[in-house]
N, C-alpha and C positions, 0 to 999 in steps of 0.2 A: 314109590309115591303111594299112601293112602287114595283108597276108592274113594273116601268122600272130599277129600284134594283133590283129585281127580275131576267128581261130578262137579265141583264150584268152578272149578276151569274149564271143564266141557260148556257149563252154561254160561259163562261170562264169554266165553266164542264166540257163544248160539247167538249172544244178542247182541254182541260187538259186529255178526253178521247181517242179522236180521237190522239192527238200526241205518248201517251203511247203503242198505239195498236200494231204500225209496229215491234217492239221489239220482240213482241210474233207471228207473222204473216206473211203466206207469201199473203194473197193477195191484191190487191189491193183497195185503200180504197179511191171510190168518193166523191169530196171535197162536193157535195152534201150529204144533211142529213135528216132523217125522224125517229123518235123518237115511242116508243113504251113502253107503261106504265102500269105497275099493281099498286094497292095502296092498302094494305094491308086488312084483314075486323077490323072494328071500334075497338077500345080500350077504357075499359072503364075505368082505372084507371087516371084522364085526371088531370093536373095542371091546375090551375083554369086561366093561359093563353094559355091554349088548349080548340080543339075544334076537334071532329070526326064525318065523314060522312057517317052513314051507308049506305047510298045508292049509294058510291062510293067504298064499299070494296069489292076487286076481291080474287076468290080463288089463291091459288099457281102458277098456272100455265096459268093462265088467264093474257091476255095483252088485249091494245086495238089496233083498225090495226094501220099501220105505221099515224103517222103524221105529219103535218109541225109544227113546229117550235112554230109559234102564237098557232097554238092549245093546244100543251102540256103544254106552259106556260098558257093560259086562263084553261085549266083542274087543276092546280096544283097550280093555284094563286086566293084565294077566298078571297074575303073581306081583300085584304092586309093581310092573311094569309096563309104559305104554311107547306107543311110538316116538321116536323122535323127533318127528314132524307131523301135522296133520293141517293140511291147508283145508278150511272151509268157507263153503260160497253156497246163499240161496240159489238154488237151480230152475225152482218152479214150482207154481202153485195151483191149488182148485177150489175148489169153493169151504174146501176144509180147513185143508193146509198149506204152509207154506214147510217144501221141500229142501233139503239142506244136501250138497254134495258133502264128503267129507273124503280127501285123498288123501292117505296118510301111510308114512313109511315101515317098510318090513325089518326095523332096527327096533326093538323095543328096548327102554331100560329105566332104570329105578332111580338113576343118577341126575339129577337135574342141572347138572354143568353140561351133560350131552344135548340139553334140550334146544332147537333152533329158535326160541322166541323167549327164551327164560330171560335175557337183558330188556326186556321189555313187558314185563309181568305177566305172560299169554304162555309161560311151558312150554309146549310145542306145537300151541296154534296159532296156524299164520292164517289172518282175517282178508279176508282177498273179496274183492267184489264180483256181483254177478260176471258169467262170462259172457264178453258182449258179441255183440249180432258180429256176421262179415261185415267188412269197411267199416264201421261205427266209428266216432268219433264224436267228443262232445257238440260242434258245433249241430249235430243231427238232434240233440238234445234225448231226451229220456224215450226207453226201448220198451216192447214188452217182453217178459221172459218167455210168453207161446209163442214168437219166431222161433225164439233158438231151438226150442222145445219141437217147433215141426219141421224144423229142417233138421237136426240131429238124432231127434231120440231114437230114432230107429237105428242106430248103429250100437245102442246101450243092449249088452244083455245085462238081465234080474237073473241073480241066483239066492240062493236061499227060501 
């Protein structure tokens, strides 16, 4: 895939994410963004137009710190190949930004018939809503993302 096919579908993500958020949310979400990435550890069962990075596979709960924009596409765009899948969901915001998880698998390729979202114009991202609080359900109506954010984050390590 071209890097700049690529970035137009990194950002059609970004905002297929970012529009869906307010639904479930009550806070405020700046039109400013920074990106936050784990990619899975390598796979070895690989189509022979696949390609895995061992020394790009993070544990569970490992992201890298926030980033702009250019960087997480330069992390996730190699050789004209990206992951197969990359589920993203705002995760949290501050007075700046609003934060983007981005999990996305250690199968990269160039092929877009491998891609898990290509029958639905998104490549290989799958648009997923914020992740909700324990018990949640709609009848509780709209959350804020600093619960999940103080009950969780301390289990996140930042690398990079």
């Amino acid at each position: 895939m071209k890097k700049s096919d690529f970035t137009l579908l990194f950002r059609k993500a970004a905002e297929s994410a970012y529009e869906v958020t307010p639904r479930f949310v009550t806070d405020n979400l700046p039109s400013r963004w920074r990106f936050c990435i784990n990619i899975n550890e390598p796979y070895e069962d690989l189509k022979t137009t696949e390609k895995s990075y061992p020394n790009l596979g993070m544990q569970p709960h490992e992201y890298t710190v926030p980033l702009e924009e250019t960087e997480a596409i330069d992390m996730l765009w190699i050789d004209g190949g990206i992951p197969v899948w990359i589920d993203i969901n705002v995760y949290r915001t501050d007075s700046e930004f609003t934060y983007f998880d981005l999990l996305a698998c250690n199968r990269f390729s160039a092929d877009h018939s491998d891609y898990y979202y290509e029958d639905r114009g998104m490549g290989p991202f799958g648009i997923k809503s914020p992740i909700f609080p324990p018990r949640w359900d709609d009848d509780k109506g709209r959350f804020s993302l600093q619960t999940r954010v103080d009950l969780f984050d301390h289990l996140r390590t930042k690398i990079g």
